[in-house]
C-alpha positions in Angstrom: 83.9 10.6 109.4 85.6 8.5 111.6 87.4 9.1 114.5 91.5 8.6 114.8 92.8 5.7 116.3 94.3 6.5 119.2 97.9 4.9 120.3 97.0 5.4 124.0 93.9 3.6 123.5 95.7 0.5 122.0 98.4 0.5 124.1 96.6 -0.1 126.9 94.6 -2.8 125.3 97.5 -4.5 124.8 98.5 -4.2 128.7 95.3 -5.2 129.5 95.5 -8.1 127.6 98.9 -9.7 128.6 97.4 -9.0 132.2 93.9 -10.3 131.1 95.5 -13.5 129.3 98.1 -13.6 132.0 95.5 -14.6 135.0 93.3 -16.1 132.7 94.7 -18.0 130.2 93.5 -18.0 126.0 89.8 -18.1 126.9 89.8 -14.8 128.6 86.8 -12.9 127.0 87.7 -9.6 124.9 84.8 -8.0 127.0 87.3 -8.6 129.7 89.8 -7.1 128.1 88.2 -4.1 126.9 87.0 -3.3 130.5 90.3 -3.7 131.8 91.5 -1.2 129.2 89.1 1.2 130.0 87.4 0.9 126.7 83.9 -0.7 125.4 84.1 -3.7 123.9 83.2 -2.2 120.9 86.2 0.2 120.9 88.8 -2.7 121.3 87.1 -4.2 118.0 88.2 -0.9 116.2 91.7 -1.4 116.7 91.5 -5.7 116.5 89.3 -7.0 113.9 88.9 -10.2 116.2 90.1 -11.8 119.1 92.5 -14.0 116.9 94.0 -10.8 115.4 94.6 -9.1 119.2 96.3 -12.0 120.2 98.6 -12.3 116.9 99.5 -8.9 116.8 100.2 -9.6 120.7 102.1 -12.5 120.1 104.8 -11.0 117.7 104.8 -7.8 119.9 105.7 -9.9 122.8 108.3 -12.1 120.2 109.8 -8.9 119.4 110.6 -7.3 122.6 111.9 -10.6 124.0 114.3 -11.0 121.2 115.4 -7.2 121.3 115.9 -7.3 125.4 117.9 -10.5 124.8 120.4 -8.8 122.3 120.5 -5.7 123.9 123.9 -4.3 124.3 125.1 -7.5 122.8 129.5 -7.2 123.0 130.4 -8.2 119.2 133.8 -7.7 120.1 133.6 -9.8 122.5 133.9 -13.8 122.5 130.7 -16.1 121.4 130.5 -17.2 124.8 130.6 -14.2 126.6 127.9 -13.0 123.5 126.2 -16.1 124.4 126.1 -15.7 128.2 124.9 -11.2 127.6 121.5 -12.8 125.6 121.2 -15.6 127.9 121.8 -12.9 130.7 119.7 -10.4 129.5 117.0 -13.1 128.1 116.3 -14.4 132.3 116.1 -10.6 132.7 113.4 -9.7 130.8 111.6 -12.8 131.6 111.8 -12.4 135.7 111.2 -8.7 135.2 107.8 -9.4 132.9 106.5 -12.4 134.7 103.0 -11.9 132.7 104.3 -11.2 129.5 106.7 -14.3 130.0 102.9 -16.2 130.6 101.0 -14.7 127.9 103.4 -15.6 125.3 103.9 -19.2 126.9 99.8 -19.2 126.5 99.8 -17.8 123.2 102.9 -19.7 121.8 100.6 -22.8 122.4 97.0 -21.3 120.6 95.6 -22.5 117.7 94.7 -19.1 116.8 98.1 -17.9 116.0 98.7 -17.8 112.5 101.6 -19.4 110.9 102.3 -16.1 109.5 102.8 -15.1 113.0 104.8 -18.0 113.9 107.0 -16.9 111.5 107.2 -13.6 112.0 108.0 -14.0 115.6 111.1 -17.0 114.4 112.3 -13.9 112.2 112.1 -11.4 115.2 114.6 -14.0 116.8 116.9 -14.3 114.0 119.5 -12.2 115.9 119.5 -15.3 118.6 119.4 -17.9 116.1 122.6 -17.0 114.2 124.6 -16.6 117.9 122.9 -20.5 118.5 124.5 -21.6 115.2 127.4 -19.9 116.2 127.9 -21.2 119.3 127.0 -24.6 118.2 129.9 -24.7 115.4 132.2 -27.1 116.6 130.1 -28.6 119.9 128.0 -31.6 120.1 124.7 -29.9 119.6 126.2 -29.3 115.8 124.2 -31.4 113.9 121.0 -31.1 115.7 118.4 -29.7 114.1 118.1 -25.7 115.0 114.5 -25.7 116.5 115.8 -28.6 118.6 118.5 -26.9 119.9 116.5 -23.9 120.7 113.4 -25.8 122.5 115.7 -27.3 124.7 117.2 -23.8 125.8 114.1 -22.4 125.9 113.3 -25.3 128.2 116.6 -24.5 130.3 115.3 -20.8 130.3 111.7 -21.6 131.8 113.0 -24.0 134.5 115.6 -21.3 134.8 113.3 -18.4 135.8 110.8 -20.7 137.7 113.8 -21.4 140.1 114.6 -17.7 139.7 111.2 -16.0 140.4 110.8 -18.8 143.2 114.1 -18.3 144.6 115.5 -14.4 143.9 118.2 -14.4 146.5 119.7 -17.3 144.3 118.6 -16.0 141.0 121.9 -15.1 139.8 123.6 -18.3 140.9 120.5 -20.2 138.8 121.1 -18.0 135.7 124.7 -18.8 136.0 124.3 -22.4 136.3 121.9 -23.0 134.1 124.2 -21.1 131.7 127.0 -23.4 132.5 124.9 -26.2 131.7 123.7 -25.1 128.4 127.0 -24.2 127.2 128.6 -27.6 127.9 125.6 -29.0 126.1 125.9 -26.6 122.8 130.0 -25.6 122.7 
C-alpha cells in the first residue's frame, strides 16, 4: 500500500524550488531541489512526475498568487484609475516582497518546458487584470493595441519598476508612483 502524499512534504518542495531555480536558474538539478526540501530525490518524484511537471505546476502556482496579490482588496466602487493604480500598487508589492518568486517565474515564463496548457492557465489566472487593462484602455491611445502588447509593455514598466525599487527602497514608493504615472498616460 502506498504511503499518503504529504502537503508538508510538497510544500516545501515547491519553496525549495523557487529558491533552487531562483539562484540557479532552469538547469538547477531536481537532486538539488529535493535536498533543499529535505527529501530524497526519489520522494520529490512522488509528488512530480518530472522535472517539467514541478516546474509547470510551479509556474501557474506562482501565476496565480501574483494575479490574486495584485487584485487583492481591489475598490470596485472606486474609479478605474484608482482600481488601476490598487493592482499596480499591490502588483510592485508582491514582487519587491518575493524577490525569488518574482525570478523564478521570470526564468520559468521563458522555459521551453512549460506547456502551453500552462501558459494558458496562468493568462486565465490573470483574467481579473486583463479585463481592468481593457478597461482602462477604453478610450486612451493604447485602445487598439493588441492586449498582450499592452500588457508586455506594463509588465516591462513593472520589472524596471521593482529593479529601481529593490535597488533603491527609500525611493520605492516615489518609483511605483511614477512609473504608475507613466503607464497611465500611455493606456488612458
Amino acid at each position: 500500500m502506498a504511503r499518503p502524499k504529504s502537503g508538508d512534504k510538497r510544500d516545501a518542495i515547491i519553496a525549495a524550488a523557487i529558491r533552487v531555480i531562483a539562484a540557479q536558474g532552469l538547469s538547477a538539478p531536481t537532486a538539488l531541489i529535493a535536498k533543499e526540501a529535505g527529501v530524497s530525490n526519489g520522494s520529490l518524484f512522488t509528488y512530480f512526475e518530472t522535472k517539467a511537471d514541478l516546474m509547470n505546476r510551479l509556474y501557474v502556482a506562482l501565476k496565480m498568487e501574483m494575479g490574486a496579490a495584485a487584485l487583492d482588496g481591489i475598490p470596485t466602487e472606486s474609479d478605474i484609475r484608482e482600481q488601476a493604480l490598487h493592482m499596480w500598487s499591490h502588483w510592485l508589492r508582491w514582487a519587491t516582497a518575493c524577490p525569488e518568486k518574482r525570478r523564478t517565474l521570470a526564468h520559468l515564463g521563458v522555459s521551453d518546458d512549460i506547456t502551453p496548457e500552462s501558459h494558458q492557465t496562468g493568462r486565465q489566472t490573470m483574467a481579473g487584470i486583463a479585463k481592468l487593462v481593457e478597461r482602462s484602455r477604453e478610450n486612451g491611445p493604447m485602445r487598439d493595441a493588441p492586449l498582450g502588447f499592452v500588457v508586455a509593455l506594463m509588465s516591462a514598466m513593472a520589472d524596471a519598476t521593482i529593479d529601481f525599487m529593490l535597488h533603491d527602497p527609500a525611493q520605492a514608493e516615489k518609483h511605483g508612483a511614477a512609473a504608475f504615472d507613466a503607464l497611465w498616460r500611455m493606456v488612458a
